[in-house]
Structure formats: C-alpha cells, structure tokens
C-alpha positions in Angstrom: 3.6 24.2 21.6 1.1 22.9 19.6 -3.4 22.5 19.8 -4.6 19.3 19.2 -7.8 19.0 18.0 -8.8 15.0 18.8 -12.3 13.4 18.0 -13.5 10.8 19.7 -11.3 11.4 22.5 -13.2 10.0 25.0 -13.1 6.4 23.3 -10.8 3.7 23.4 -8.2 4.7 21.7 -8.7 8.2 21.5 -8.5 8.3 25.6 -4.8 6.7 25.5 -4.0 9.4 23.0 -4.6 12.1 24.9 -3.0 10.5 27.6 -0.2 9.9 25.5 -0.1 13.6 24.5 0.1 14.8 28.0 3.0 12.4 29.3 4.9 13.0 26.5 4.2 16.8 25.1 3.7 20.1 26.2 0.7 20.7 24.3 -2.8 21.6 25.0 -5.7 19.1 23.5 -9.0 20.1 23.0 -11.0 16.6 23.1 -14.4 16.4 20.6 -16.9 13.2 21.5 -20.0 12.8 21.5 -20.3 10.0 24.0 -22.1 7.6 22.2 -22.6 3.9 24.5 -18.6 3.1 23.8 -17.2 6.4 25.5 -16.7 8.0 28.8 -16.1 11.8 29.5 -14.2 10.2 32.7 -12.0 8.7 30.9 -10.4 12.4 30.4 -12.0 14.3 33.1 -9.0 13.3 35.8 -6.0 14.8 33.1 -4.7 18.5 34.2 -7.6 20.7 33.2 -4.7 23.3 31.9 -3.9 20.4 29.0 -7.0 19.0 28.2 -10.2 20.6 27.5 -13.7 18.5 26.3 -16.6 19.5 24.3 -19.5 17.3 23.9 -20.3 17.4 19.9 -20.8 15.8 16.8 -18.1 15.5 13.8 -21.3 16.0 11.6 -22.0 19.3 13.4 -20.4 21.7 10.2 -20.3 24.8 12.4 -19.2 23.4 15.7 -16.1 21.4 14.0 -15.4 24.6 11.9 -14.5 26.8 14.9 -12.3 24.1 17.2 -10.5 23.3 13.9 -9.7 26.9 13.0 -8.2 27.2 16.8 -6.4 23.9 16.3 -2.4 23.2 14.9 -3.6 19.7 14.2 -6.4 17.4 13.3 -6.3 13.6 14.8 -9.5 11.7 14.4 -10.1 8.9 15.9 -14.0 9.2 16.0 -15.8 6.4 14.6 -18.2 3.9 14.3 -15.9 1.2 14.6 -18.4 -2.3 15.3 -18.7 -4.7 12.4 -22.0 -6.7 13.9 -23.5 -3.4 14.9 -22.9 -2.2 11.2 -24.6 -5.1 10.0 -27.6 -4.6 12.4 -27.8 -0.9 11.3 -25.4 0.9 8.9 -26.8 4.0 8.8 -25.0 5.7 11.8 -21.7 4.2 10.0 -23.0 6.0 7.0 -23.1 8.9 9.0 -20.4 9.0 11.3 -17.4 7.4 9.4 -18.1 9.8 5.9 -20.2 12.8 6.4 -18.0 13.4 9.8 -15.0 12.4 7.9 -16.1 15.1 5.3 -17.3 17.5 7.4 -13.4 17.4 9.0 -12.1 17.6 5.8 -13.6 20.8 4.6 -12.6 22.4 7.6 -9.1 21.4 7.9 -9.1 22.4 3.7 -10.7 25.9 4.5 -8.2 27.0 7.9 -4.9 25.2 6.5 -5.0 22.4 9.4 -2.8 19.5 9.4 -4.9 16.1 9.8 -4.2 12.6 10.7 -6.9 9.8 9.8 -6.8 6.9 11.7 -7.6 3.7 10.0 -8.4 0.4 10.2 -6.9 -3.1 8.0 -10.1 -4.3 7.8 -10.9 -2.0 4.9 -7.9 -4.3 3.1 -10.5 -7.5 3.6 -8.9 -10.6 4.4 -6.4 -13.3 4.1 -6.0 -16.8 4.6 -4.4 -18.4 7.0 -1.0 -19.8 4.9 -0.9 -16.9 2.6 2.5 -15.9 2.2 1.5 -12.2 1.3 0.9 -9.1 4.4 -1.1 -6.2 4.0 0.8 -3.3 3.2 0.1 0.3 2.1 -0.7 -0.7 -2.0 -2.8 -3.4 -1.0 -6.0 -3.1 -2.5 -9.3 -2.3 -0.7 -11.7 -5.2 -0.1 -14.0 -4.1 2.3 -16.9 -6.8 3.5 -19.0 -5.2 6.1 -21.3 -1.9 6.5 -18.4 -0.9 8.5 -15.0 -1.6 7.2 -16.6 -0.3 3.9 -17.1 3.0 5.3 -14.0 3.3 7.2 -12.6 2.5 3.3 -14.4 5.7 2.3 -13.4 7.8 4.4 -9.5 6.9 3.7 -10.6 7.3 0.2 -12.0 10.9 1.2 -9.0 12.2 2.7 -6.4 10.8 -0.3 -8.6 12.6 -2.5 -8.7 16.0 -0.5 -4.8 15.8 -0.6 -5.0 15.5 -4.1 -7.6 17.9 -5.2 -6.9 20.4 -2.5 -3.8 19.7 -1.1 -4.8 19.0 2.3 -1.7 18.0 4.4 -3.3 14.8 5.7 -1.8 11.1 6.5 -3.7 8.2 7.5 -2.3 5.0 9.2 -4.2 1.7 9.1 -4.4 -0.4 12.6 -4.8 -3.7 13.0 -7.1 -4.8 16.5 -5.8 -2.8 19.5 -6.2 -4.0 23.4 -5.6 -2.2 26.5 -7.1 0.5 29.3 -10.2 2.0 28.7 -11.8 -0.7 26.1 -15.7 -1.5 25.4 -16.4 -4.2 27.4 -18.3 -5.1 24.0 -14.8 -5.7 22.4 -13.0 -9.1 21.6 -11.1 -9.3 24.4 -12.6 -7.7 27.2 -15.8 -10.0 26.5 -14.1 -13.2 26.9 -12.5 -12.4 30.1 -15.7 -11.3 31.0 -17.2 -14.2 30.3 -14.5 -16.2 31.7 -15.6 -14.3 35.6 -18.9 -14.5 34.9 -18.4 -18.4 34.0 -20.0 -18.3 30.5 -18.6 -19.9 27.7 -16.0 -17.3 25.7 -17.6 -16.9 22.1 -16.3 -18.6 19.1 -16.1 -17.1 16.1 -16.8 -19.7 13.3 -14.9 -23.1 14.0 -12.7 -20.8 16.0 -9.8 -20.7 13.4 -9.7 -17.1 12.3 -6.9 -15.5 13.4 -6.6 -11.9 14.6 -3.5 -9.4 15.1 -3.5 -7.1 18.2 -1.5 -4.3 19.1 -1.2 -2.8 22.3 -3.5 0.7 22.1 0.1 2.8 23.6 2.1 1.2 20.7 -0.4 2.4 18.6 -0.7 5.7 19.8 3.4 6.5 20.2 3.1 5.2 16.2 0.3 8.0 15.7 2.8 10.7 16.9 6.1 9.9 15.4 3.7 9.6 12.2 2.8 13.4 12.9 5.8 14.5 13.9 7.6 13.6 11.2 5.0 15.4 8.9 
C-alpha cells in the first residue's frame, strides 16, 4: 500500500483522481489545495476519511510541502493555474503557482527520494491548423503563446531537467481539454450549457472555427495511473 501525495486535489481533475484512487486502490491519499475560486474542499470531504486526508496549503509553502512529501510514496500534481484569459489579465500568480510550486515540489521529492508525476497540458505544444496532417506527439517542440501555457512549458522543462541533473524519478503526461464532474463552471463547456439555461448566447471563439480535443477527466485519470504504475 502506497501514500499519495496529490496537489490540487480539490480541483477538477485532481478531485476525480482521488476518486479514482479510492475505487480502484487500497491506498491512502493525503490531498494538498489551497482552494483558490476553481476548488472545493467538498469535493473530497464525502470520501472514507480512513483514505483520504486534506490539508489546506500552498505548493509554494517550502516547509509545509517538505514534510507531506517526506511521508509520501508518490508525488502527483495536478495544482495549477490552468486559465489562459486569466493569465493574460494577470500572470503573476501563473508565475507563481505553475514554477516556484513546481520547484518547490521538485526539491522536495529530490531531497526524500519521492517518485513524482507532472501533469501537463498540449497547449505548451502551441497550435495547429486545421488540415495539418501532423499530431502532437512527445518530440514536438514547445510553442507556447499565452502567460499560461508558457509556464505550464516551464515547469515540464523543470522537472526534465531535475531528472537529468538529479536523477529525480519523475514522468510527466501532457492532456489535451478534459470534461466531466466537478468542473469550473468558468470552463468551455460548462459555460455554454450554462448559458444555454440561462438563455444567453454560448460564446464564440473567433469565427467559431477553432477546434478543440476533449477527453473525458476518468480517462484521463485511469491514464495517470497505468502511467505510474508502470514506473
């Protein structure tokens, strides 16, 4: 039986992961948020208090992250700043959050031997038109374009470069748009359909002919775990 250690827990996606880890583990998860506007402590209050424990914190927080990590088997972190038109409004707490968390993590998992998993996004791969032939895969270069996707970028950057200079045993796994239980009603989809019962008109991006790919947030999350399983 393992510990999890898993920031931003009581998010989005971090909530299904810790629902994920109870349904389909034995293990005990100790959930680190710091329950900024996009999460919800009761989003993980309800699970078997045996399983799941919560501390209210800050990834940035050097000595709080030091002591869960050194009681943890593994690292998942989810917690981030993760809007792009926030980011553009104010990037400073995507500064903050997304690389001096990230590092702060780091350093800890480095000093106690930790494994860590860094969740990821595409959009630090940039974009691609519509009838290009080509899919982002894992040697795609980085082409960031907002305050954001830049400094989720970094932080991937971070942890390859802890691996190699320190021989952290990290992965990271880049996402593409998730949907499901527990989402921001800010979010793509749970604002149109918002919109839609509140009879306003759903937003349009542009002349409406981006394209986006969604995943389901529990196909997502059953990826995280065959990822750290398989070490």
């Amino acid at each position: 039986m393992s510990t999890y250690l898993v920031t931003g827990g009581a998010g989005f996606i971090g909530t299904n992961f810790v629902r994920h880890l109870v349904q389909h583990t034995d293990d005990q998860v100790v959930v680190l948020d710091k329950l900024t506007y996009a999460s919800r402590k009761e989003s993980v209050s309800a699970l078997p208090a045996d399983r799941v424990t919560f501390v209210q914190g800050d990834i940035c927080d050097a000595d709080l992250v030091d002591r869960l990590v050194a009681d943890a088997d593994v690292v998942v972190h989810f917690a981030a700043e993760s809007h792009n038109d926030n980011s553009l409004n104010d990037p400073s707490p995507f500064i903050q959050t997304n690389l001096v968390g990230t590092y702060q993590l780091l350093e800890a998992v480095r000093r106690h031997g930790v494994r860590y998993h860094h969740i990821s996004t595409d959009e630090v791969y940039g974009d691609l038109e519509l009838d290009d032939p080509d899919r982002f895969h894992e040697w795609t270069p980085y082409n960031p374009s907002s305050p954001y996707s830049s400094t989720k970028a970094g932080s991937d950057l971070l942890v390859r470069a802890w691996v190699r200079s320190f021989g952290v045993q990290a992965t990271i796994s880049n996402c593409s748009n998730n949907y499901g239980p527990f989402q921001h009603v800010e979010k793509f989809i749970p604002r149109q359909i918002t919109n839609v019962i509140d009879g306003e008109r759903p937003k349009l991006y542009g002349a409406g002919l981006n394209v986006r790919d969604w995943i389901h947030v529990d196909d997502h999350n059953a990826a995280v775990l065959r990822i750290i399983e398989a070490g």
